[in-house]
Structures are given as structure tokens and as C-alpha cells.
C-alpha positions as CSV (number, residue, x, y, z in Angstrom):
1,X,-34.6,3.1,-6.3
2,X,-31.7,0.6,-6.0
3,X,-31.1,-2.5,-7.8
4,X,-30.7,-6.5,-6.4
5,X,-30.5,-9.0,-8.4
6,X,-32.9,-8.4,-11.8
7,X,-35.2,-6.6,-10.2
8,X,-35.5,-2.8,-9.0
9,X,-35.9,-2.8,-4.7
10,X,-37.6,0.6,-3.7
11,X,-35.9,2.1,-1.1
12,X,-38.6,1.5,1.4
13,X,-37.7,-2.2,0.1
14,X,-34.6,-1.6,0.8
15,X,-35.2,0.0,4.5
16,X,-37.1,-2.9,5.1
17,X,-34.1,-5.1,4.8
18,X,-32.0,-2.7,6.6
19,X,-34.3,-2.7,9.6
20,X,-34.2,-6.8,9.7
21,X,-30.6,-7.2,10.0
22,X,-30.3,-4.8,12.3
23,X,-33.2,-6.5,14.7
24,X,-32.6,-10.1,13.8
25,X,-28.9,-9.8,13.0
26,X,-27.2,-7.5,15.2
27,X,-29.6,-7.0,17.9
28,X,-29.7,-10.9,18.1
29,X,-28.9,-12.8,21.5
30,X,-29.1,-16.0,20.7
31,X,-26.1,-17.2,22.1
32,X,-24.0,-20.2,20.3
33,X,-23.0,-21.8,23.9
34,X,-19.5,-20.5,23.5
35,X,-20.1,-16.4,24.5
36,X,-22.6,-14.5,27.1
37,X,-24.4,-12.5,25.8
38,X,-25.8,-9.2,27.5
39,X,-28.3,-6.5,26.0
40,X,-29.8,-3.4,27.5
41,X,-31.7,-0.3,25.7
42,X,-28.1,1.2,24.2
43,X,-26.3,-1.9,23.5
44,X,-25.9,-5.9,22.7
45,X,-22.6,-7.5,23.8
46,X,-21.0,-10.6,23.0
47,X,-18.5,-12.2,25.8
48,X,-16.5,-15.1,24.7
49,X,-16.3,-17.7,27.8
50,X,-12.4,-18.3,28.2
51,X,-10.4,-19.3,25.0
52,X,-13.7,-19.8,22.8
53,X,-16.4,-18.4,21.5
54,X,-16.4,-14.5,20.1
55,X,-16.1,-11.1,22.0
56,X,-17.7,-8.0,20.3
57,X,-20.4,-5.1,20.5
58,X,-22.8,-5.8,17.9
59,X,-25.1,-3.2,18.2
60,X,-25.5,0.2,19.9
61,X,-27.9,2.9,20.2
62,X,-26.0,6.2,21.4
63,X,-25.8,10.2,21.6
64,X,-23.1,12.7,22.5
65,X,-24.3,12.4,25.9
66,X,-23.7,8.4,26.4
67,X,-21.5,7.2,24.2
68,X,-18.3,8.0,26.4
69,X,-20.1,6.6,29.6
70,X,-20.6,3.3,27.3
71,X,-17.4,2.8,25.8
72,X,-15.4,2.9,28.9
73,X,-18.3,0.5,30.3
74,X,-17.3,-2.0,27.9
75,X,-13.2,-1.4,28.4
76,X,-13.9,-2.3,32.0
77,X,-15.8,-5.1,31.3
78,X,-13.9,-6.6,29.2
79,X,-10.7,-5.6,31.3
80,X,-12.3,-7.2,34.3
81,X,-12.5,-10.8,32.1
82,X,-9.0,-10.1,30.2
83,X,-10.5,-10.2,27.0
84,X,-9.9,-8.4,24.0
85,X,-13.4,-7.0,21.7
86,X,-14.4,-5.8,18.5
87,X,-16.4,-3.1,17.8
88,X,-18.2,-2.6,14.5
89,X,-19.7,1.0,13.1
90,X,-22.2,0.7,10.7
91,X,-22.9,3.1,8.5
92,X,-25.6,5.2,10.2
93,X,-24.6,4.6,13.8
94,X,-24.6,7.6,16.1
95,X,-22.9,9.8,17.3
96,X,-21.2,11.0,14.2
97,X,-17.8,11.0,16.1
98,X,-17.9,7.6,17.6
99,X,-15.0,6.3,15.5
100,X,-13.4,9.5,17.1
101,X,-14.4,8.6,20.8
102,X,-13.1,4.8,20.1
103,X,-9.7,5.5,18.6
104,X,-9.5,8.5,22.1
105,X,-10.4,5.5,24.3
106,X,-7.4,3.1,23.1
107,X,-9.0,1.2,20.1
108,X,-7.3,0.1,17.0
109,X,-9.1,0.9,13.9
110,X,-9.0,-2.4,11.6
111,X,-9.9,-1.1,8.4
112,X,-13.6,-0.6,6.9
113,X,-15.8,-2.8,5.0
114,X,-19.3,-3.0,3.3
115,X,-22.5,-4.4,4.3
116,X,-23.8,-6.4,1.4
117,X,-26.7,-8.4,1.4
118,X,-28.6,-10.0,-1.2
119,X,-31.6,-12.7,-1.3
120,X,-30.7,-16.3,-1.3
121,X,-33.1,-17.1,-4.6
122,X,-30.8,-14.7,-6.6
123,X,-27.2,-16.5,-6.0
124,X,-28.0,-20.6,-6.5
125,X,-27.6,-20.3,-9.8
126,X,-24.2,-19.2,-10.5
127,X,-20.8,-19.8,-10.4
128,X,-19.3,-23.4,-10.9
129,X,-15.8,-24.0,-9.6
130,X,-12.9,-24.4,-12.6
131,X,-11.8,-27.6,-13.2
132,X,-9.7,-30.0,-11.1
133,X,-11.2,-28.0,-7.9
134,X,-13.9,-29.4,-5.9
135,X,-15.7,-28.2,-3.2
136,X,-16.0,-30.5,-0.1
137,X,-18.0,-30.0,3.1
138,X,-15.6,-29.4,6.4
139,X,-17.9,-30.4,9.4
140,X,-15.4,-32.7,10.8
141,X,-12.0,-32.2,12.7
142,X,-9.3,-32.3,9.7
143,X,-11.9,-29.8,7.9
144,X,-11.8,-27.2,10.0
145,X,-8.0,-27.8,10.6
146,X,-7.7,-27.4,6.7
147,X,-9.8,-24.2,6.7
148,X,-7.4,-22.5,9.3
149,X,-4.4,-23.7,7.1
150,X,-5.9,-21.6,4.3
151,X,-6.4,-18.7,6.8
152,X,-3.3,-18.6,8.7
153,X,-1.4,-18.7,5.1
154,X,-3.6,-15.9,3.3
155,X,-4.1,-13.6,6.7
156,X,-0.6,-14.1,7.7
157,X,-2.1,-14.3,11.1
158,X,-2.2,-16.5,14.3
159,X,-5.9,-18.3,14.1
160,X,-5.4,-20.8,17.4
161,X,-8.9,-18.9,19.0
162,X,-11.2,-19.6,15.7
163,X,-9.6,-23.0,15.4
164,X,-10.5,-23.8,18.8
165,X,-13.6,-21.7,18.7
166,X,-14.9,-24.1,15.4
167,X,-13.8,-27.1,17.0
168,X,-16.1,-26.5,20.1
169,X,-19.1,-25.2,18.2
170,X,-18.4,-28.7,16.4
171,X,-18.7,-30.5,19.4
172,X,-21.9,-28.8,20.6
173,X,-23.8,-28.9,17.1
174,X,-23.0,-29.3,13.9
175,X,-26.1,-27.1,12.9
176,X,-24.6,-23.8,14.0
177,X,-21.8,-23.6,10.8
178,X,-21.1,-24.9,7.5
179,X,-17.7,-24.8,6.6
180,X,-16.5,-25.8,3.1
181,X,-13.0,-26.2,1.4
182,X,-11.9,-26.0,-2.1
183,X,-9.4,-29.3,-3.0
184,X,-7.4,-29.1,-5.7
185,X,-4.6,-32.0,-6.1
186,X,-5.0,-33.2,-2.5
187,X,-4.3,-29.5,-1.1
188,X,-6.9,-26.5,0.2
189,X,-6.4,-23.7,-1.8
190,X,-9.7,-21.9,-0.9
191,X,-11.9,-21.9,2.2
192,X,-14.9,-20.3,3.6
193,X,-17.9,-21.0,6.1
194,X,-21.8,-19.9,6.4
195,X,-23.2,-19.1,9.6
196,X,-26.8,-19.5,10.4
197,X,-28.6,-17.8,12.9
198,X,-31.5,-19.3,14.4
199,X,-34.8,-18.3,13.6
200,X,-33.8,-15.5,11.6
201,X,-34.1,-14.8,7.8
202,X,-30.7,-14.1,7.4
203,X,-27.3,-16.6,7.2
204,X,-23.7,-15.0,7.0
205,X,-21.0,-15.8,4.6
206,X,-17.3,-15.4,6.6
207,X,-14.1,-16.5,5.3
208,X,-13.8,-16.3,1.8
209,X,-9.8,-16.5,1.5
210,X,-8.4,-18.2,-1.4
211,X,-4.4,-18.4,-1.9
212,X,-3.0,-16.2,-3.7
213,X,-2.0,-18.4,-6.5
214,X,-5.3,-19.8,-7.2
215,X,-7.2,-16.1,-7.0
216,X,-9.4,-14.6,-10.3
217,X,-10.0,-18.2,-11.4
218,X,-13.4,-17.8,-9.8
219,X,-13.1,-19.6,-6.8
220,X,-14.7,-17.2,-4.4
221,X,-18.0,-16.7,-7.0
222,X,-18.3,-20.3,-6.7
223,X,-18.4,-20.1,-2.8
224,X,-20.8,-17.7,-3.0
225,X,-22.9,-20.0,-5.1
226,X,-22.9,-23.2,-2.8
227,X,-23.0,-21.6,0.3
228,X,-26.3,-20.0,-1.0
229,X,-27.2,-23.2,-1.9
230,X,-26.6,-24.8,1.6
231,X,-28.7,-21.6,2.9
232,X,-31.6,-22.5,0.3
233,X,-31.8,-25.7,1.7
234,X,-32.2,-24.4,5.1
235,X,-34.8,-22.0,4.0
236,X,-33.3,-19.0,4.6
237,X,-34.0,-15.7,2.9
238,X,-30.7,-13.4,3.0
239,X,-27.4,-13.4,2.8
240,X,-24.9,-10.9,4.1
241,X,-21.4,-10.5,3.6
242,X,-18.7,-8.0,5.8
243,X,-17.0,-7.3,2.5
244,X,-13.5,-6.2,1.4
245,X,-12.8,-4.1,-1.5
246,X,-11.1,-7.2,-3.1
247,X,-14.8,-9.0,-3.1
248,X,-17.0,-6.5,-3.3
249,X,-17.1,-5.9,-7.2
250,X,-17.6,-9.9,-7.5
251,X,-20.5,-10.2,-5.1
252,X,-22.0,-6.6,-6.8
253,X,-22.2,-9.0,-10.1
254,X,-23.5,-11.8,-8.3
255,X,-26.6,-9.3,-7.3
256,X,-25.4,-8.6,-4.1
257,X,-26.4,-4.8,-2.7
258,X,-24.2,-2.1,-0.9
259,X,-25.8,-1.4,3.0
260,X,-23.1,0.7,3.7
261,X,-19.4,1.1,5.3
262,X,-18.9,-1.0,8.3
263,X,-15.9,-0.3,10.3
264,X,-14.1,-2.0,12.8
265,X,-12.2,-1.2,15.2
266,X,-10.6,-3.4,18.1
267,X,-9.1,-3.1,22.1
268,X,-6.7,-5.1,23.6
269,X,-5.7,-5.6,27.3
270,X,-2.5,-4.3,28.4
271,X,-2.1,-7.9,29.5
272,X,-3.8,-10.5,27.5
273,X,-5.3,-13.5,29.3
274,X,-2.5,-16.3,29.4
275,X,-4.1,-18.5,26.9
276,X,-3.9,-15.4,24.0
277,X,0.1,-14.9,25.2
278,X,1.0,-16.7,21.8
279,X,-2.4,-15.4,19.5
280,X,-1.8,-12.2,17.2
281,X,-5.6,-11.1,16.8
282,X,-7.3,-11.7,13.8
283,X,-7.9,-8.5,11.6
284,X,-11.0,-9.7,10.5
285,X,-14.2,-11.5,12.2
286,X,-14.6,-15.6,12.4
């Protein structure tokens, strides 16, 4: 038996909410306008169209016998369009060695993460932000703009692609993203965004950076807390989160559950598309 929230989820429970991700989540195709997106019986990929939109393989279904036939599939794709990809492992992903056969095929390991998810009923009643900091919606322009300043200054990383990438999704709907920014006297000092995914019961929580200098004030609880109350609004069931270690205890007390390790792992062209010539690649997804 494991425990979200108040209440003791039986692991069948808890397999249920494993299986959903992974079908509504992961295997989703949806496409946002800004990537193609291609799926066939071993794997879902995500193509971002020129200098927006996100490049990745979110989901695969491998052996021993496939996996090195499908990984040098997708370096020659993606060599053919000049564009770098990510490549997630969940925990539970076959073959065992696949982390192995990526690192043997040129990819970068980025680090590894945890799949938490919890239900969107448990977390809107919860943290508050500490005084003199207010939370403002970012849908516009200068909101986004401030959300990359917090970014670039806590990644220490080049984010021209997600700027541009948010600025187009903008620009197509403003349904697709909520982006909020903590103010505190006139500045951004905390930023974050909630992705939903049409018809699905799941949103996604990205971003979560808060400057160093303003960190274990409980800033990022109180994201948690109104983003799950913008995904309550939208009737949404779930929320997951591609966690660090840094968050992970905080959203464990905010009744968030443990899914398992994700890592992620990246490949780069030898030569990167002229428009990336001045981008150092995010280490962590938009």
C-alpha cells in the first residue's frame, strides 16, 4: 500500500495512475502547433518545427532486439532536421541497459529525476506565499520575458528556444500554458508555469526556480498551491511533477507520490542548426 495525500492508495490504485500517464501523458500526440509529432507501436516522438516548439522521445516500448535499430532511427532523424532531442527513461522502461545503449550511441546523460504525481483536490489548500511576495499571472509578452529572467539567472543557462518557444504558444492560444511569477519589490524572484494537456486528466507543473536568495521561504510550496488551483479550475484530476532532489521532500509533504526515477539523457548534432549557434541547451525540460 502507498500513501497520497490522507488517504492510503492500494497499489492497484496506484498502477492505475501509472497506466494513465503513461497513455494520456507520454503516449500523447496532441500536438501544441509548434512540434510534429510521429508515433508507431515502439515509440512517440516529438519534432520541434525550426527554432520552436520541443524535440523529445516520450515514450518507447523496446527489447534487446530493437532498441539499437531505434535509437540510431531517431539520431538520423533528428540529424536529417539538425535538431538536438531529449530522451527520457522512466523507471520501468526496457531493456534494462537502455541508459547503456544511449550513452554508446553519443547521448549526454542529464541527471535523473522523480516522477511525482499527486491529485489536484489534495494541494488547493496549502501554502500561501510570505509577505511582500505576490504571485501574478504571466500570459502576456513581459511575463514570459520575466519568467526566462528568473531561469537564465538560476540555470545559468542560455533559454532564447523556450523564450521564443512560450512566445509562439502565446500567440497561438493562450489556453495551452499558465505561466506565473512571484514579485517582490518590483523584481521576479520566483517563476514557474502549468501545462495542460488537452483532454487528459493530467496537467504538468515545469519551472519551479526561485533565486537563490529568496529559497526556503516557501516560495515554491506556494506555486505548487496556485498552480493546483488554476488546474482545479480547469477540472483537471492530476498533477505531475519531473522533480529534483531539491523539491522532492517539499512536494512529498504537500502529498505528492514517488512514480519512480526518470532520467534524461540528451544528443546534440555535431553541427547545430544556425539558429541554436548562440543557445547552450537547457539541462532541464520547458
Amino acid at each position: 500500500m502507498k500513501r497520497m495525500s490522507n488517504s492510503v492508495v492500494s497499489i492497484d490504485e496506484s498502477q492505475r495512475i501509472r497506466d494513465l500517464f503513461i497513455e494520456q501523458v507520454r503516449r500523447g500526440t496532441v500536438s501544441d502547433g509548434l512540434s510534429d509529432v510521429s508515433a508507431t507501436p515502439r515509440i512517440v516522438r516529438w519534432s520541434a518545427i525550426g527554432d520552436v516548439g520541443w524535440s523529445e522521445i516520450s515514450w518507447t516500448d523496446l527489447d534487446e532486439a530493437s532498441a539499437d535499430q531505434v535509437i540510431d532511427e531517431q539520431i538520423e532523424y533528428f540529424s536529417s532536421v539538425g535538431n538536438g532531442f531529449a530522451w527520457r527513461i522512466y523507471e520501468n522502461d526496457l531493456p534494462d541497459d537502455l541508459s547503456t545503449r544511449l550513452e554508446r550511441a553519443g547521448f549526454t546523460h542529464d541527471g535523473t529525476s522523480e516522477l511525482m504525481i499527486a491529485r489536484v483536490n489534495d494541494l488547493t489548500i496549502g501554502v500561501e506565499p510570505p509577505e511582500g511576495v505576490a504571485l501574478v499571472r504571466a500570459n502576456h509578452p513581459e511575463g514570459i520575458r520575466r519568467l526566462i529572467e528568473v531561469h537564465e539567472k538560476v540555470f545559468q543557462t542560455d533559454h532564447t528556444q523556450l523564450l521564443r518557444t512560450l512566445l509562439a504558444q502565446h500567440s497561438i492560444s493562450h489556453s495551452l500554458n499558465e505561466l506565473v511569477v512571484a514579485m517582490a519589490n518590483g523584481a521576479p524572484v520566483s517563476s514557474s508555469r502549468v501545462q495542460f494537456f488537452p483532454d487528459s486528466d493530467f496537467a504538468g507543473f515545469w519551472g519551479g526556480s526561485t533565486l537563490p536568495q529568496w529559497r526556503g521561504k516557501g516560495l515554491y510550496g506556494a506555486m505548487v498551491t496556485h498552480r493546483a488551483r488554476l488546474a482545479h479550475e480547469r477540472g483537471y484530476t492530476y498533477v505531475y511533477v519531473i522533480a529534483s532532489n531539491r523539491s522532492r521532500p517539499i512536494l512529498e509533504r504537500l502529498s505528492f507520490e514517488s512514480f519512480g526515477s526518470v532520467s534524461s539523457f540528451r544528443w546534440q548534432p555535431a553541427v547545430p542548426p544556425r539558429w541554436m549557434s548562440d543557445i547552450t541547451p537547457p539541462r532541464t525540460a520547458p
